[in-house]
N, C-alpha and C positions, 0 to 999 in steps of 0.2 A: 095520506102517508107519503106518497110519493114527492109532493110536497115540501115537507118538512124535511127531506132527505136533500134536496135541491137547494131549499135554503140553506141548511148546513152544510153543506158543498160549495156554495156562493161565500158564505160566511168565512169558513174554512180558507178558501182563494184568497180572499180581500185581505185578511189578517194578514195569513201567509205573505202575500204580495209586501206590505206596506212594511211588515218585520225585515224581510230579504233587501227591502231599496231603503231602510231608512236613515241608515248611515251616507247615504249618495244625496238621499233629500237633504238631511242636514247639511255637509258640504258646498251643496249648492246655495241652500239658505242664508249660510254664512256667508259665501261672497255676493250674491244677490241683497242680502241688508246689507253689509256694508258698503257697498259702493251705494243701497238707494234705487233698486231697480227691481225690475219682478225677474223670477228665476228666468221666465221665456227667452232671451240671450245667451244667458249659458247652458240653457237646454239642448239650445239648437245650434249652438256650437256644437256640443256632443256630439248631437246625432249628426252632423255634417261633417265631423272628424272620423268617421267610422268606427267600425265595432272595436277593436284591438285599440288604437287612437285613442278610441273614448274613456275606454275603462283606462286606458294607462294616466288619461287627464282626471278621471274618476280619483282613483288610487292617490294620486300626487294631491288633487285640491284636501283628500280626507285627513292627510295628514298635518297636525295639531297646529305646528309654529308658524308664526307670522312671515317667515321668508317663505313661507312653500305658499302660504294666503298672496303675498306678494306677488311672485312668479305667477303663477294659475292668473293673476288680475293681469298681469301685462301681457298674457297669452291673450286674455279675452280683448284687451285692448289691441293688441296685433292683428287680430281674429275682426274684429270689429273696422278695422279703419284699413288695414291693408288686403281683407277678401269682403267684408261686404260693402262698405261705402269709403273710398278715397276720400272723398270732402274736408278740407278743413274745418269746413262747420263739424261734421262728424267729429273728427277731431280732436277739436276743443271741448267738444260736450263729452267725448269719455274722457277728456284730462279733469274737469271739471269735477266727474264722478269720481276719480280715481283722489283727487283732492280732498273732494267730502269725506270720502271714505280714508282719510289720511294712510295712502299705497301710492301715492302719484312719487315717481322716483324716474330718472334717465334709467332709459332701455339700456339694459347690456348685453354686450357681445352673447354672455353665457344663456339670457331670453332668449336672446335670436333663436340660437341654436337649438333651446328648451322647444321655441315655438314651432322652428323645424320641425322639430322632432312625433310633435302633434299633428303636425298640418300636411308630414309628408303625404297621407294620401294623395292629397290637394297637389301636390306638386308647385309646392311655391316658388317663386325665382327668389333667390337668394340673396342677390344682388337689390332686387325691388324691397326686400325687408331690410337689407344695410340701408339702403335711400331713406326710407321709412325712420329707422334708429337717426338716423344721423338729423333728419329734419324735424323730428318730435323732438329730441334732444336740444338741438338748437332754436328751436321756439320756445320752451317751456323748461327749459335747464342750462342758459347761458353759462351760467357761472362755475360747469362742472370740469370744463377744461377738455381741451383735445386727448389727455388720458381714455375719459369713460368711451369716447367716441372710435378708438380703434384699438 
């Protein structure tokens, strides 16, 4: 007996659980297939963006239109090239994704600030993400003109 009350309690949890995150899984899902990648990157942004941070990136990616799917991609792109790996190799391979997943577009001023705004735990220098905009732009967005750049 004791048993079977244990199971339904496990049961009960797991439902529970997966009903309360499942609009977060999907969000996630969405931008993970469409760039082409396994959730694990934008996971672990989250959790490295902190609790407040994360949900506020939660909240933003769940919402429907392809400019909030847009934004939330070049966070993770900012997130990816300018706090875990500098590399141009890096780089090229999320521009690459960001392609496939047709969201590859010059960084703007208003991401920066968006990505700020996630990353402030992190304490980003500000200045290191204009560098960042200004040289992803310039490699991979010649043609946008000294506008989008300041």
């Amino acid at each position: 007996m004791i048993w079977l009350i244990l199971a339904t309690l496990a049961v009960v949890f797991v439902v529970g659980f997966r009903i309360l995150t499942s609009s977060s899984r999907r969000a996630i899902r969405r931008l993970s297939e469409r760039l082409a990648i396994t959730p694990e990157p934008v996971e672990s942004m989250i959790d490295q963006l902190g609790k407040a941070q994360g949900e506020e990136y939660m909240r933003y990616l769940e919402r429907p239109n392809e400019a909030h799917l847009q934004n939330a991609a070049q966070v993770l792109l900012i997130w990816q090239v300018c706090i875990v790996d500098g590399s141009e190799s890096n780089m090229q391979s999320w521009h690459r994704r960001l392609q496939k997943g047709r969201l590859a577009a010059p960084i703007t001023d208003a991401q920066v600030r968006l990505a700020m705004s996630f990353l402030r735990e992190l304490e980003p220098d500000f200045s290191e993400l204009n560098a960042f905009q200004y040289r992803y732009n310039a490699l991979f967005h010649e043609d946008i003109g000294v506008h989008w750049l300041h």
